[in-house]
N, C-alpha and C positions, 0 to 999 in steps of 0.2 A: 504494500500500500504506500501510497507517494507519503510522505511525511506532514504535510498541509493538511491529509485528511484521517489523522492520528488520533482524533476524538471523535469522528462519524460513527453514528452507529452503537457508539455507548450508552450506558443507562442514562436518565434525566438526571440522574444523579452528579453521575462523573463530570455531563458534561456544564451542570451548574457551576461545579468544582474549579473547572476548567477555565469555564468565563470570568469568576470571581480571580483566578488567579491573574489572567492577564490584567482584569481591569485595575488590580490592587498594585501592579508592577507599572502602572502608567501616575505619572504622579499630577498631572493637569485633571484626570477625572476625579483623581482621589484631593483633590483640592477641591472641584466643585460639588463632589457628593460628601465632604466634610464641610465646608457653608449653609445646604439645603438640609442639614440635617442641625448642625446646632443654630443657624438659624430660624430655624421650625416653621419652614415653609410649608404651607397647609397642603398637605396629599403629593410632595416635593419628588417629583423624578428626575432621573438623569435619563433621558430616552434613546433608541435609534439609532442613528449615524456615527458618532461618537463614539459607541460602544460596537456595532457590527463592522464599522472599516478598522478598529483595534484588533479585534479578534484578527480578520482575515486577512491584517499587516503582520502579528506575531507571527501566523502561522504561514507566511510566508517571506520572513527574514525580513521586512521592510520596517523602517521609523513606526516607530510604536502612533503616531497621527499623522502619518503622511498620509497626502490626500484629504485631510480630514476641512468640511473649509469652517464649519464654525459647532459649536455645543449645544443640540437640544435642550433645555427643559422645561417639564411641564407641572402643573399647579393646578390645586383645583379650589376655588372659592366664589360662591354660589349667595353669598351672604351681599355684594354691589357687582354688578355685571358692565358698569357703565368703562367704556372704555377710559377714563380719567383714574380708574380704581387700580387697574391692570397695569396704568403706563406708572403709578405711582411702586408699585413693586417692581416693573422690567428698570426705572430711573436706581431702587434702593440698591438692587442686585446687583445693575451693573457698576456700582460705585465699592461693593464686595467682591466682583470679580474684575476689577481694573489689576491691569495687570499679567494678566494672563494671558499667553499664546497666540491663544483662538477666541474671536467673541463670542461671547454664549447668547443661546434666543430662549427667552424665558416666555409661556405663553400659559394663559387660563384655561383653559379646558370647558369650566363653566360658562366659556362665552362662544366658544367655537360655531355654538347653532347659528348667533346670530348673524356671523359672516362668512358661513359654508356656503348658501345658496348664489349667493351673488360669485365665488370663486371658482366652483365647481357646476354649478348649471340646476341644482336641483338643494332637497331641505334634505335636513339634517334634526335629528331628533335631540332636544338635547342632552348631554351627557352627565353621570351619575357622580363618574371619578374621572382622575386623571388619566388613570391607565386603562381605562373601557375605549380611548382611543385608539389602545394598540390594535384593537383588533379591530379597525376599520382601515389598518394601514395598507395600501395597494398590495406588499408584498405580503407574506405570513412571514416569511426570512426576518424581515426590518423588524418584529415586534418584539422589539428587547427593550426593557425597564432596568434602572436600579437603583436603590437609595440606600444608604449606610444608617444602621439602629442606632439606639440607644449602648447597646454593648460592644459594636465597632463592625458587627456581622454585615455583608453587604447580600441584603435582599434581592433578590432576580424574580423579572417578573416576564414572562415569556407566553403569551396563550396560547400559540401553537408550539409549543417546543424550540428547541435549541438544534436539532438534526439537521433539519434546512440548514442554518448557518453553518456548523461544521460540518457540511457535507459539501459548502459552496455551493450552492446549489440554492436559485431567487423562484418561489414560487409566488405564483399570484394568490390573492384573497377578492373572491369575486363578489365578495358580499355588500359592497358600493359598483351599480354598474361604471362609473365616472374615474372609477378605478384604474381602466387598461390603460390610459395614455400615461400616467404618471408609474405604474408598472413597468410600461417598456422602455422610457426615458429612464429610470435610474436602473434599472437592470443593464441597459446596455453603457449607461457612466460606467458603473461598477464592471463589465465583463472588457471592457479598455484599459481599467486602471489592473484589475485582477484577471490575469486569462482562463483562471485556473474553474473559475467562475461558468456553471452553467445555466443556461436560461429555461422553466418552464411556460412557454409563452400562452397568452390569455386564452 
């Protein structure tokens, strides 16, 4: 087996294991998921891109964020939805994460309904948590979470599993029909940047 797909196929266990390990050896994530968590960002994630182009940089000798252009994350507060409320936490954040690498995009989750329709062409229900977006994300591969506890343990939060991404391997998640276009645009970034990468196409 080629060595890039050395944790395919493993239990959900291992490959938890696996992810926590790279992310814990990357010290920019473990900076932002150490903010989001003593600063006690309501439903605080580290999402997606940040965490999937890490993995499939370890596991292919490459800069632990190369390729990477900026840091998901997401938030869930449902308590003022008015955009004035949102920019008041992406202003505090970004003034805790000055400094850093790559800029981070911090987004409410509680507000996403209101301007799905206009970006995507159609409604959008709106959401419970933070992380009930993962699984509306084009791919099932991209739905990776993670946020660091109270005892230092870093959570993973994956609804379809971790196989996909250690397998290289982007499948789609048909469950938004408005999904294919943004499916096949970052699958084929990603199968440019990583060859190793294969496509289940829509």
């Amino acid at each position: 087996m080629d060595s890039h797909l050395r944790y395919a196929g493993l239990s959900p266990d291992a490959q938890r294991d696996a992810l926590v390990g790279i992310v814990r050896c990357e010290p920019v994530l473990m900076r932002v998921l150490t903010i989001l968590r003593d600063e006690r960002l309501k439903d605080g994630l580290l999402v997606a891109g940040a965490i999937y182009n890490c993995v499939w940089n370890a596991l292919t000798g490459r800069p632990g964020l190369g390729d990477v252009n900026d840091i998901d994350v997401f938030y869930f507060d449902d308590s003022d939805l008015s955009y004035e409320a949102e920019d008041r936490v992406i202003r505090r954040f970004g003034t805790l994460f000055a400094g850093l690498p790559l800029p981070v995009q911090i987004r409410n989750q509680a507000r996403v309904h209101l301007w799905f329709p206009e970006k995507f062409g159609h409604p959008l229900d709106p959401l419970r948590s933070a992380d009930q977006m993962l699984g509306l994300y084009a791919s099932k591969t991209h739905a990776v979470a993670c946020r660091l506890r109270a005892d230092d343990e870093i959570e993973v939060l994956a609804p379809f599993g971790l196989d996909d991404l250690f397998s290289f391997r982007i499948v789609p998640n048909r469950v938004l029909p408005g999904n294919a276009p943004t499916h096949a645009k970052k699958a084929a970034r990603a199968k440019r940047v990583w060859p190793q990468i294969t496509i289940e196409a829509w």
